[in-house]
N, CA, C, O and CB atoms as a CASP TS submission, in Angstrom:
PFRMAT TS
TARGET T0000
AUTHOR 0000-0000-0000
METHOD Language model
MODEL 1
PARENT N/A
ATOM      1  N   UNK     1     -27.232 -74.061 -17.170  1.00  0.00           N
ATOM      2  CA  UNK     1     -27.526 -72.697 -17.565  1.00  0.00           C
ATOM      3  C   UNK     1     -27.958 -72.708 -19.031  1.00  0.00           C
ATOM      4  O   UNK     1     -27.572 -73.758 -19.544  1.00  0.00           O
ATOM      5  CB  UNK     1     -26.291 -71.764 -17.342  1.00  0.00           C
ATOM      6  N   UNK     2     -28.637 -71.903 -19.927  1.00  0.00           N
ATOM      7  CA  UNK     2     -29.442 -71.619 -20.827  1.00  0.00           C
ATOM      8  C   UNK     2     -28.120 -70.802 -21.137  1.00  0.00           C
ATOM      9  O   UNK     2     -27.537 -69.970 -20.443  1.00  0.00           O
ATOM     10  CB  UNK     2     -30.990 -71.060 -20.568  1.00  0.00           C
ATOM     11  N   UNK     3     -27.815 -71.319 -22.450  1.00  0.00           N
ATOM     12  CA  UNK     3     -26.995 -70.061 -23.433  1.00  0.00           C
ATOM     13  C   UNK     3     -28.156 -68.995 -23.854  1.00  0.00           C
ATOM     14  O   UNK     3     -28.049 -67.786 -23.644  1.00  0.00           O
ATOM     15  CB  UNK     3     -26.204 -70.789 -25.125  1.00  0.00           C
ATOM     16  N   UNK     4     -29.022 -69.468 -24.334  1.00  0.00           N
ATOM     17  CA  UNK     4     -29.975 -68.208 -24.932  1.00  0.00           C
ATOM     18  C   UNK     4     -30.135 -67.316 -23.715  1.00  0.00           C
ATOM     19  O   UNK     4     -30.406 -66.201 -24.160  1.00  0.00           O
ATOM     20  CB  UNK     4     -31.633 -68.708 -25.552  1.00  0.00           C
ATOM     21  N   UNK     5     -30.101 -67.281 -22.498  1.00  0.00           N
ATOM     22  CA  UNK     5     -30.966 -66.513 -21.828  1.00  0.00           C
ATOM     23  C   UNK     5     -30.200 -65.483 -21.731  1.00  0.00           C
ATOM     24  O   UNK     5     -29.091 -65.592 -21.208  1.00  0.00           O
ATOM     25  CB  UNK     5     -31.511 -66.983 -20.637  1.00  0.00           C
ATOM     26  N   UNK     6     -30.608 -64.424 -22.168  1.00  0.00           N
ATOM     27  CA  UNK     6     -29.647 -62.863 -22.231  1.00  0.00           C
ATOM     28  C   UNK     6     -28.677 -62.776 -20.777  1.00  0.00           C
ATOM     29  O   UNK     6     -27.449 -62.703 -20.812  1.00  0.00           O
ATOM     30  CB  UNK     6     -30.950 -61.173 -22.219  1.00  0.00           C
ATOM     31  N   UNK     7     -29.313 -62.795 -19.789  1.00  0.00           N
ATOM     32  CA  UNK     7     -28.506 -62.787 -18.359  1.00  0.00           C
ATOM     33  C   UNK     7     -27.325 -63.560 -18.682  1.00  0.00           C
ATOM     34  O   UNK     7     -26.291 -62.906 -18.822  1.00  0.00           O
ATOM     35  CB  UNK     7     -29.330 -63.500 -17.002  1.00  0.00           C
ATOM     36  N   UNK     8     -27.267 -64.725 -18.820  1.00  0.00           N
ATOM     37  CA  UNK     8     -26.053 -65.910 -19.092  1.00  0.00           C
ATOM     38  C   UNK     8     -25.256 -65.316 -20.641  1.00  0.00           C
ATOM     39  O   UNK     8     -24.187 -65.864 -20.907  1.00  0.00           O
ATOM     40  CB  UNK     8     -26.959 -67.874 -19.381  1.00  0.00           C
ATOM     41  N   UNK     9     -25.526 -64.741 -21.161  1.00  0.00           N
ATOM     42  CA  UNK     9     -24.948 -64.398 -22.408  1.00  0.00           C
ATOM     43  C   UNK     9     -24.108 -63.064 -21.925  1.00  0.00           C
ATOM     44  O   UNK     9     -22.914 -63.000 -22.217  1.00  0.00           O
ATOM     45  CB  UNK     9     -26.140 -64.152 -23.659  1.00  0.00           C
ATOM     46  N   UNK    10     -24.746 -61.986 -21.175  1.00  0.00           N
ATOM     47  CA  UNK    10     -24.126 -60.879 -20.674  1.00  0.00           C
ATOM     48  C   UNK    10     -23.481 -61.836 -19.644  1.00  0.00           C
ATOM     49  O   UNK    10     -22.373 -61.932 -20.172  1.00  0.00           O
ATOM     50  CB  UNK    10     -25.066 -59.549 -20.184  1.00  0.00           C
ATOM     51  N   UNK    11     -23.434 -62.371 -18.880  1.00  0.00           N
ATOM     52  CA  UNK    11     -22.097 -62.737 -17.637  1.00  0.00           C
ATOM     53  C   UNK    11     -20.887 -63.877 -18.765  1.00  0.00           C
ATOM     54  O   UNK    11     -19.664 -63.739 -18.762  1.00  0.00           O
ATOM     55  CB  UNK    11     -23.059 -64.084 -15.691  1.00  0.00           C
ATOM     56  N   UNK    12     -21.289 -64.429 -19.215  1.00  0.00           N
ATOM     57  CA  UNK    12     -20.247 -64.721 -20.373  1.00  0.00           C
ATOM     58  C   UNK    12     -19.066 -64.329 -20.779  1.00  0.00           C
ATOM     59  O   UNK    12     -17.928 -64.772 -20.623  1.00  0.00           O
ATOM     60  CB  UNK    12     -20.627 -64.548 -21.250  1.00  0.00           C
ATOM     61  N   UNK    13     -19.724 -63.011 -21.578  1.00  0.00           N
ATOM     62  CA  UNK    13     -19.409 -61.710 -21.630  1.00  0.00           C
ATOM     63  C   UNK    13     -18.396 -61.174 -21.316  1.00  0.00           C
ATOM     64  O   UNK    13     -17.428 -60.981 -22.052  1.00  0.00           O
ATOM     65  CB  UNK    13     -20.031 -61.173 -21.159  1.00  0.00           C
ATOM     66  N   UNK    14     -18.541 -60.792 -19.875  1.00  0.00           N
ATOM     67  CA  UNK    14     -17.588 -60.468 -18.631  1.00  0.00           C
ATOM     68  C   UNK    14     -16.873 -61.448 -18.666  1.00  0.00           C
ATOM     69  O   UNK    14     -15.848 -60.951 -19.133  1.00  0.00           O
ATOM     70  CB  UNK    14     -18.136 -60.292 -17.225  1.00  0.00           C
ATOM     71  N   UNK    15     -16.663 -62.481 -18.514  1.00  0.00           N
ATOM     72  CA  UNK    15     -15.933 -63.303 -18.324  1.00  0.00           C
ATOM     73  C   UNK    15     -15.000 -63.800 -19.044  1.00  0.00           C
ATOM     74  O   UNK    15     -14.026 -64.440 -18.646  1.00  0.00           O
ATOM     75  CB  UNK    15     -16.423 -63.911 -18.061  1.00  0.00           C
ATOM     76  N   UNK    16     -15.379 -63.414 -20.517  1.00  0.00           N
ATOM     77  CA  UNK    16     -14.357 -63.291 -21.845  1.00  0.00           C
ATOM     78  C   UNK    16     -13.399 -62.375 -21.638  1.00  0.00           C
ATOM     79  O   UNK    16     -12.184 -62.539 -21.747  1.00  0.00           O
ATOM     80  CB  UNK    16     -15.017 -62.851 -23.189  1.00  0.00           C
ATOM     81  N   UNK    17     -14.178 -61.083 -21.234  1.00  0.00           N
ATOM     82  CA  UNK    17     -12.981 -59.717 -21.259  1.00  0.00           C
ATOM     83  C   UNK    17     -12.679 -59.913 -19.764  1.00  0.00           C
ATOM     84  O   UNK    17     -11.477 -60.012 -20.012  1.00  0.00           O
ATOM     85  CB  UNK    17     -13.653 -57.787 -21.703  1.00  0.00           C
ATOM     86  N   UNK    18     -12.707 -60.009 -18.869  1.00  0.00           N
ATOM     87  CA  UNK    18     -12.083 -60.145 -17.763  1.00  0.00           C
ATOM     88  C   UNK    18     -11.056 -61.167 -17.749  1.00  0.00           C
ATOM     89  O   UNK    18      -9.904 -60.863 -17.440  1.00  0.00           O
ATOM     90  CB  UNK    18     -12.940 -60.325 -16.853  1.00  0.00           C
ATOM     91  N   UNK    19     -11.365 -62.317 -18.046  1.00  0.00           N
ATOM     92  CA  UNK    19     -10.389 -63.481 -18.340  1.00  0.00           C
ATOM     93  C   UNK    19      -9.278 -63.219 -19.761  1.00  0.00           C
ATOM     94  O   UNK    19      -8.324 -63.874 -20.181  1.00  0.00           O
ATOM     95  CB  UNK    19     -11.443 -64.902 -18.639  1.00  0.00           C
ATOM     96  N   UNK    20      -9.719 -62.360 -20.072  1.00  0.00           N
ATOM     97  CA  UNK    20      -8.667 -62.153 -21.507  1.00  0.00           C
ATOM     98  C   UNK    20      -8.628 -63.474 -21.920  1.00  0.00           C
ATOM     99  O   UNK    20      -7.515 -63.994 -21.988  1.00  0.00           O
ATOM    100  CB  UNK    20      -6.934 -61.543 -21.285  1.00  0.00           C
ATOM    101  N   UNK    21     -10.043 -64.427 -22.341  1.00  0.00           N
ATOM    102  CA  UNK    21      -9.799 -65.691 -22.833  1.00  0.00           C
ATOM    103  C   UNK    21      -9.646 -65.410 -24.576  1.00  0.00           C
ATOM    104  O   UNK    21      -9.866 -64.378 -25.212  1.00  0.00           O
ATOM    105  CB  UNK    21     -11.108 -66.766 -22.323  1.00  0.00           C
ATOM    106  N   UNK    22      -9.179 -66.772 -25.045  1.00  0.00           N
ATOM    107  CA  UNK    22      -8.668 -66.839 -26.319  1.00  0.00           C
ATOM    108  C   UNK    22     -10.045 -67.908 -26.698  1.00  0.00           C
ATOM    109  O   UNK    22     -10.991 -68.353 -26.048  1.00  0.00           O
ATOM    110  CB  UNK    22      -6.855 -67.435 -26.466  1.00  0.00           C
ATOM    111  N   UNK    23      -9.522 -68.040 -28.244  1.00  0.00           N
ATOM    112  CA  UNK    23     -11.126 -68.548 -29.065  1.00  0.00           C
ATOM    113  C   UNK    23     -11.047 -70.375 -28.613  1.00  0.00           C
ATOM    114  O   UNK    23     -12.022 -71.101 -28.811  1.00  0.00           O
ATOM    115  CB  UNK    23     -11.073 -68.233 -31.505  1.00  0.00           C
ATOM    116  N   UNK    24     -10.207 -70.712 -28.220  1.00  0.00           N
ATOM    117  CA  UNK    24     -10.409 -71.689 -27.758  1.00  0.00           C
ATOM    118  C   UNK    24     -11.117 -72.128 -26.443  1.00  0.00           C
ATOM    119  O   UNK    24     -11.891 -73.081 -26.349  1.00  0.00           O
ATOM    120  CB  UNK    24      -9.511 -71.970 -27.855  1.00  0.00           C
ATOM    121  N   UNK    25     -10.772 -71.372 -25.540  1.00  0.00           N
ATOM    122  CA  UNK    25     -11.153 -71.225 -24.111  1.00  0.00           C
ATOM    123  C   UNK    25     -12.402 -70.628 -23.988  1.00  0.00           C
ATOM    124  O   UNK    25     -13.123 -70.726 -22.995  1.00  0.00           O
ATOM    125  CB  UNK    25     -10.207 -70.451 -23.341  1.00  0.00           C
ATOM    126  N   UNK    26     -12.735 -69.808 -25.329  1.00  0.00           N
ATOM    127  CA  UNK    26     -13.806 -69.458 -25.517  1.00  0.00           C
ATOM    128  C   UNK    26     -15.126 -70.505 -25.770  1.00  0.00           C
ATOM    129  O   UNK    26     -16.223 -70.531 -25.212  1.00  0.00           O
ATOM    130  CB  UNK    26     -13.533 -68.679 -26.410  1.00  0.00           C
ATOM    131  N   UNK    27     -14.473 -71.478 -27.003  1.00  0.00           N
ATOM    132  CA  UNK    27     -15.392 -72.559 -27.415  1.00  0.00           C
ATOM    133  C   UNK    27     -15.501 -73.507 -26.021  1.00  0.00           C
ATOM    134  O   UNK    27     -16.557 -74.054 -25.703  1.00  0.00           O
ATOM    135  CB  UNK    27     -14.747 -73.434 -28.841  1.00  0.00           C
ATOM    136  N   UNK    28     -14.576 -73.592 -25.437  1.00  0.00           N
ATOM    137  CA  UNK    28     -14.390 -74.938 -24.634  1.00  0.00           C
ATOM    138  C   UNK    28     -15.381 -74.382 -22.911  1.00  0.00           C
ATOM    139  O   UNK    28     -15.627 -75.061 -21.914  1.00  0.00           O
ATOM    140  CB  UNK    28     -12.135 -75.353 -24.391  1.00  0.00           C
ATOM    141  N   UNK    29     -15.697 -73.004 -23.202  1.00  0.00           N
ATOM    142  CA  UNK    29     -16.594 -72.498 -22.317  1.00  0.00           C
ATOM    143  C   UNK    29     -18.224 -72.826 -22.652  1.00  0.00           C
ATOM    144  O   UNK    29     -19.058 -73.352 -21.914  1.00  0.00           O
ATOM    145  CB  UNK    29     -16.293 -71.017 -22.284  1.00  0.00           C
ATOM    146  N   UNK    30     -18.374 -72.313 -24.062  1.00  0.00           N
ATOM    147  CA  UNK    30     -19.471 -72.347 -24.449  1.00  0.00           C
ATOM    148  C   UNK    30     -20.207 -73.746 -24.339  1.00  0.00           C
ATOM    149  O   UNK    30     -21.428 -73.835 -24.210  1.00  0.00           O
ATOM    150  CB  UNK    30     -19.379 -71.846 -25.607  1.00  0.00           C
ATOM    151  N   UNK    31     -19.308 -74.876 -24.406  1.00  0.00           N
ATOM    152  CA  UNK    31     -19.947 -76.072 -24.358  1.00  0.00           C
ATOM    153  C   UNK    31     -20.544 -76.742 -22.813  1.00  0.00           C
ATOM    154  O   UNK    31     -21.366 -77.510 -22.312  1.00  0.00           O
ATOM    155  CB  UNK    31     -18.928 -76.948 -25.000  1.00  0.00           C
ATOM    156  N   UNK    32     -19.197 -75.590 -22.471  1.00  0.00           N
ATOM    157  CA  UNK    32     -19.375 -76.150 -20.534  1.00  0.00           C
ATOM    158  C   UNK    32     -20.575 -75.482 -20.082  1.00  0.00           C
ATOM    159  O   UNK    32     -21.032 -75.847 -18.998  1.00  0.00           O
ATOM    160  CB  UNK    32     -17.927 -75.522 -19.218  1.00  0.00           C
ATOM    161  N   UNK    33     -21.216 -74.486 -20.781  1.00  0.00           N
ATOM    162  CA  UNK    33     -22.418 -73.763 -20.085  1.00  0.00           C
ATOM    163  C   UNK    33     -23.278 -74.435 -19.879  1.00  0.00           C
ATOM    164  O   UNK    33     -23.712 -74.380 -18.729  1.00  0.00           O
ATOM    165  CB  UNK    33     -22.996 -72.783 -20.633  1.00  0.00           C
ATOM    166  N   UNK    34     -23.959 -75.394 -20.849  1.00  0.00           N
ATOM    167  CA  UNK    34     -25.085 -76.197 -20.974  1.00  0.00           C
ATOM    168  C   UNK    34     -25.280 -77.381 -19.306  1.00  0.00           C
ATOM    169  O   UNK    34     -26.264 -77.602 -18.599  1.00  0.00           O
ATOM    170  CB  UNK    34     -24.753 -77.123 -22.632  1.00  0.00           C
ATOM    171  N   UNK    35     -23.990 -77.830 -19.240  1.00  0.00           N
ATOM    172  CA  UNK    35     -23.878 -78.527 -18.240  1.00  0.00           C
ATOM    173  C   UNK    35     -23.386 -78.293 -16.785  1.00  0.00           C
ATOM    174  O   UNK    35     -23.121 -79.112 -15.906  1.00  0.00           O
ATOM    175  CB  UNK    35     -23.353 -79.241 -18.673  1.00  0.00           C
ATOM    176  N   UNK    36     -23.342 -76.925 -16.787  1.00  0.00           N
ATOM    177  CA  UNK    36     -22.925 -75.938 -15.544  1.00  0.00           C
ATOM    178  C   UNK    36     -24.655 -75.202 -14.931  1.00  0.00           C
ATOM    179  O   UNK    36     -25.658 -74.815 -15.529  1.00  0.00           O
ATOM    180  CB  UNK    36     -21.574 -74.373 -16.344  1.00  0.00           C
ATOM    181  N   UNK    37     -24.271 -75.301 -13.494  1.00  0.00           N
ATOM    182  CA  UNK    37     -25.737 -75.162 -12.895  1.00  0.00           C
ATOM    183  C   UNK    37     -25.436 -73.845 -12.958  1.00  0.00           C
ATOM    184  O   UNK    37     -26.244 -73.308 -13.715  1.00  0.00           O
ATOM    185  CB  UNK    37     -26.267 -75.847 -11.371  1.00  0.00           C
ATOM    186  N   UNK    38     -24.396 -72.809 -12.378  1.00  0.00           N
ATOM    187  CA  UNK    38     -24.381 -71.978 -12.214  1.00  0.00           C
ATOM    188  C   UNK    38     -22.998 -71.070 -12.441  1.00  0.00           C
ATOM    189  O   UNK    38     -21.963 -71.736 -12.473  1.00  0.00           O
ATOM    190  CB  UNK    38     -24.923 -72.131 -11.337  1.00  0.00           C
ATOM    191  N   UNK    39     -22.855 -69.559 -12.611  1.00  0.00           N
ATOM    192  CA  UNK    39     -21.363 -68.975 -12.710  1.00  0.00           C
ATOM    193  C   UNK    39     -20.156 -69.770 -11.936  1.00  0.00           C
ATOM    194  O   UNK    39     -19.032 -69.944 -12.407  1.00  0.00           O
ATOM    195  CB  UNK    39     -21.385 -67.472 -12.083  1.00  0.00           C
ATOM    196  N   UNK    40     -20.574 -70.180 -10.758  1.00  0.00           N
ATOM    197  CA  UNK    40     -19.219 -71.006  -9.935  1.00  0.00           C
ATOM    198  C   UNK    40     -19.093 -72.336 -10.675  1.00  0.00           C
ATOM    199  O   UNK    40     -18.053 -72.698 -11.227  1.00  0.00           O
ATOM    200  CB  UNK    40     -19.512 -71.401  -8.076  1.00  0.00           C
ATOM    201  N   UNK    41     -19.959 -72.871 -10.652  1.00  0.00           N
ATOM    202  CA  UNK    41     -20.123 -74.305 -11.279  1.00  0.00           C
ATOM    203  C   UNK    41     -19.330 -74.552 -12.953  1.00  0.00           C
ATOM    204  O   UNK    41     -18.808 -75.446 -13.618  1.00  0.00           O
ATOM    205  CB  UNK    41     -21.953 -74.537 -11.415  1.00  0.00           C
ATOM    206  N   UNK    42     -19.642 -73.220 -13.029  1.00  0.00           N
ATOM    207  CA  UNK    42     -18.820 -72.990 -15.068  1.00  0.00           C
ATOM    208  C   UNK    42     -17.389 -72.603 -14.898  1.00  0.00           C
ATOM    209  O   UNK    42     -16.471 -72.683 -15.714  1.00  0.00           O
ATOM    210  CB  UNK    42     -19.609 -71.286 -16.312  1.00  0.00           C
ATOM    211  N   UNK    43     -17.389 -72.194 -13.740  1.00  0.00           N
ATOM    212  CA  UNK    43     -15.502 -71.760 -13.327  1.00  0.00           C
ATOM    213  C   UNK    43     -14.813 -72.842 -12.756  1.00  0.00           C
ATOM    214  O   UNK    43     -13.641 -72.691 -12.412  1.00  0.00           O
ATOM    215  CB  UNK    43     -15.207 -70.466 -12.035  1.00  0.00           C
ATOM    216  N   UNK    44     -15.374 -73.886 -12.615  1.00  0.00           N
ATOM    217  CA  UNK    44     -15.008 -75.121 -11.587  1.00  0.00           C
ATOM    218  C   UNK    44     -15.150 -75.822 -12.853  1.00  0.00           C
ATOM    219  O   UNK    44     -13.953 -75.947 -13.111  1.00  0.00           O
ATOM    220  CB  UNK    44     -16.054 -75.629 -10.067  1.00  0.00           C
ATOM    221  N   UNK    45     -15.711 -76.329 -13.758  1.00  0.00           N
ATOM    222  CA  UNK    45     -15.730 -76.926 -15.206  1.00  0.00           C
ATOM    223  C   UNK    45     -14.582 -76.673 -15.703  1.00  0.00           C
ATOM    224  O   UNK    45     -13.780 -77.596 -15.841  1.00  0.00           O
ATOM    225  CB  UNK    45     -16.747 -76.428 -16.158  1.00  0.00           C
ATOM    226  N   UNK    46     -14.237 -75.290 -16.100  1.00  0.00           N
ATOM    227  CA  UNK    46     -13.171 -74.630 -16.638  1.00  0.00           C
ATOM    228  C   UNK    46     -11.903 -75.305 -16.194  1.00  0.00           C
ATOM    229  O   UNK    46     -11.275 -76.189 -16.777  1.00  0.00           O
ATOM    230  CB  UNK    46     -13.210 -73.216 -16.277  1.00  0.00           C
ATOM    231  N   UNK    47     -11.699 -74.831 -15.271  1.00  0.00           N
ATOM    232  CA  UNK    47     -10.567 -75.548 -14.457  1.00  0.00           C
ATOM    233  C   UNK    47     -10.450 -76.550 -14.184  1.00  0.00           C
ATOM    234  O   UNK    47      -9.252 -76.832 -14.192  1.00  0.00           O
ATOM    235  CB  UNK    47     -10.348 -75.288 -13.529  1.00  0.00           C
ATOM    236  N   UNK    48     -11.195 -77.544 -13.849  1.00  0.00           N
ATOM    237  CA  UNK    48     -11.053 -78.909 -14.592  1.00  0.00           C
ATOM    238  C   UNK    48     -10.591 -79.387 -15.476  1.00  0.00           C
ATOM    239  O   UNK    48      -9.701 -80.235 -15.541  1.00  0.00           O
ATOM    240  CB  UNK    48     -11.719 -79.299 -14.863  1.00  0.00           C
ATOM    241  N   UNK    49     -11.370 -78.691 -16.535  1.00  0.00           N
ATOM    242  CA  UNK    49     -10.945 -79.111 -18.303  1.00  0.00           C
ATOM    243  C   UNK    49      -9.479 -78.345 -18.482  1.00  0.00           C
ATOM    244  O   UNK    49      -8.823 -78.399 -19.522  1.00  0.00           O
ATOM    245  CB  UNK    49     -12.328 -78.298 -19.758  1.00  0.00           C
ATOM    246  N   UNK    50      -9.135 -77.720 -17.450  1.00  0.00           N
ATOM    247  CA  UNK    50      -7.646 -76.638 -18.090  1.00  0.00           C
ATOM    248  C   UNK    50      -6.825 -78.002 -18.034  1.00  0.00           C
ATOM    249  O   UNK    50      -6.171 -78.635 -18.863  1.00  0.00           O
ATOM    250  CB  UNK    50      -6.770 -74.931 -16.783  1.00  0.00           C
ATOM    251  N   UNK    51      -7.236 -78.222 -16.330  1.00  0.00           N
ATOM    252  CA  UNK    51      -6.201 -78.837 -15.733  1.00  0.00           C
ATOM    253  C   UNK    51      -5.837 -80.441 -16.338  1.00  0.00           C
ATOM    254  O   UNK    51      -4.742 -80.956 -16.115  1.00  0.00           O
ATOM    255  CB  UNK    51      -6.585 -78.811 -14.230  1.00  0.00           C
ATOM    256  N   UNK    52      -6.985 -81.179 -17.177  1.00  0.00           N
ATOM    257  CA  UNK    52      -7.068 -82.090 -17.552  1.00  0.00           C
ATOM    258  C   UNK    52      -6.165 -81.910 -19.124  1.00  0.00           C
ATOM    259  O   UNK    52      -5.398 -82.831 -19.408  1.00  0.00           O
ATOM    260  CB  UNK    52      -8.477 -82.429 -17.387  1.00  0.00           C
ATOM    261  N   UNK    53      -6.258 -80.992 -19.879  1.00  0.00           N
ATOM    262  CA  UNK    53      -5.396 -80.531 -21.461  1.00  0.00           C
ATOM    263  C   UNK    53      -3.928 -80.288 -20.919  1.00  0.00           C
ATOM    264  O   UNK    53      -2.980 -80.366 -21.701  1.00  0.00           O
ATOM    265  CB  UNK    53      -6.071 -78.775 -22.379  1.00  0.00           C
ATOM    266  N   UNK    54      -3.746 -80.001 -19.618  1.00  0.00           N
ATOM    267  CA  UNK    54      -2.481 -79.843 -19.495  1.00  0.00           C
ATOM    268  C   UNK    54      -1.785 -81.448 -19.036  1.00  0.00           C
ATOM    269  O   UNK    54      -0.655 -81.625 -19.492  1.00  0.00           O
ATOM    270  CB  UNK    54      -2.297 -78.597 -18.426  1.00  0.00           C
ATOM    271  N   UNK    55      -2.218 -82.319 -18.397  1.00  0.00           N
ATOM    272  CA  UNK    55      -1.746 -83.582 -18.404  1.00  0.00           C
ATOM    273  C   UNK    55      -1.820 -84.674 -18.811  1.00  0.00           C
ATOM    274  O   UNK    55      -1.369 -85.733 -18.375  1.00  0.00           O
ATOM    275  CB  UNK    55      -1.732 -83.821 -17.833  1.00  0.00           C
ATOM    276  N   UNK    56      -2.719 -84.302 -20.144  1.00  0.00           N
ATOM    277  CA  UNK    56      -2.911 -85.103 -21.510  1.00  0.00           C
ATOM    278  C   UNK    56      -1.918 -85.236 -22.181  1.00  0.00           C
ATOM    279  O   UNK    56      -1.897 -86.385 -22.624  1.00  0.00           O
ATOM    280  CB  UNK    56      -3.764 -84.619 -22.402  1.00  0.00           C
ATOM    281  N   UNK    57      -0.949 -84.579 -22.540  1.00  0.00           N
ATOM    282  CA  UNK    57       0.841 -84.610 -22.577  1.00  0.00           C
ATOM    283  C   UNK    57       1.520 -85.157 -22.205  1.00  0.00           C
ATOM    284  O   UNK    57       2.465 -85.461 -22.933  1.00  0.00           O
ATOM    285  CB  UNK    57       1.510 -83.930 -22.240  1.00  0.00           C
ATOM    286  N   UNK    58       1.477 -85.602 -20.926  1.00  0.00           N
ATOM    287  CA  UNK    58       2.509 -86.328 -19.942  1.00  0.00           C
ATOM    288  C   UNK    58       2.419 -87.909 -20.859  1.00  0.00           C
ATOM    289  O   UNK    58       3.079 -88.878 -20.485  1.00  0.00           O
ATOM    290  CB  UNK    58       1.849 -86.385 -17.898  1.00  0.00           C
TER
END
């Protein structure tokens, strides 16, 4: 997906205030866009990368 392209910038967007994400989850989105084909594909990234920071601890 294209960060510049207004469409992808407005669904973003939504997805900040719907997710009540924080500035981290925020950055760690923005990077995943570039390499996400599509909205499902950037929510499936996400959750990946959650799930991967949480058992980096162990």
């Amino acid at each position: 997906m294209n960060i510049n392209d207004k469409s992808v910038l407005e669904m973003l967007n939504k997805l900040i205030v719907i997710n009540r994400l924080n500035k981290s989850q925020i950055l760690q989105m923005v990077n995943l866009v570039s390499i996400s084909k599509d909205i499902n594909d950037l929510k499936d990234n996400l959750k990946w990368e959650s799930s991967k920071s949480i058992y980096q601890n162990i």
